[in-house]
N, C-alpha and C positions, 0 to 999 in steps of 0.2 A: 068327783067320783072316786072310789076307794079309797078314802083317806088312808086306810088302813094299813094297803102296801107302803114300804118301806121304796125307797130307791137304791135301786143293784149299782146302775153307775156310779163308780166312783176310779177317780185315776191310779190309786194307791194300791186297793185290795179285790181283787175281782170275787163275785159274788160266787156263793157256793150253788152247786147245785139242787139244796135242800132250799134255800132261800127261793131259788127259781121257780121251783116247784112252789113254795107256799105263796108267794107272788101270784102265781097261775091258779092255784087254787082260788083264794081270794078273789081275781078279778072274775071267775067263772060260776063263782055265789052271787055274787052282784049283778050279774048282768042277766042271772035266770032265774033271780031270784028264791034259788033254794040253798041253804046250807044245808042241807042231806037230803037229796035228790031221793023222789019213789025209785020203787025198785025199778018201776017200767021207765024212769029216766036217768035209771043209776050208770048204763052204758055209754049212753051219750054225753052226762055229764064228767066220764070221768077220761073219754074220748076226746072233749073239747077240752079239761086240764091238760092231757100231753100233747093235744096239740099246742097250746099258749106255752105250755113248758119249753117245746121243741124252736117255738117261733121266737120269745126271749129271747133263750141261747145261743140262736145266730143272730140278734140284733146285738147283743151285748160283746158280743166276741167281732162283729163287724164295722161298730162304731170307732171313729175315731177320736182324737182325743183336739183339742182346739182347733177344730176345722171350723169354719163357718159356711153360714150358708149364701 
């Protein structure tokens, strides 16, 4: 699924925020199947980007770096 997204983690460069967002976009096309949402789905769709945006950013700022499970 999304091939398209890119992977943010990395141990060296932490990802931008622009990245984040395009990641979030991305998976939020995909999963609803529209790349440009009607107008009557334009709110919700761009509601669930900043939410994936906002959810990212703390995973990626939370993760650790060779922990295992």
């Amino acid at each position: 699924m999304c091939r398209s997204i890119k992977v943010l983690r990395e141990r060296d460069v932490a990802a931008t925020d622009e990245e984040i967002a395009a990641a979030a976009l991305q998976y939020v096309r995909k999963i609803s199947g529209y790349r440009v949402p009607s107008r009557a789905n334009e709110t919700a769709f761009n509601d669930a980007v900043d939410e994936v945006t906002i959810a990212s950013k703390r995973l990626l700022t939370t993760l650790r770096y060779g922990a295992r499970a």
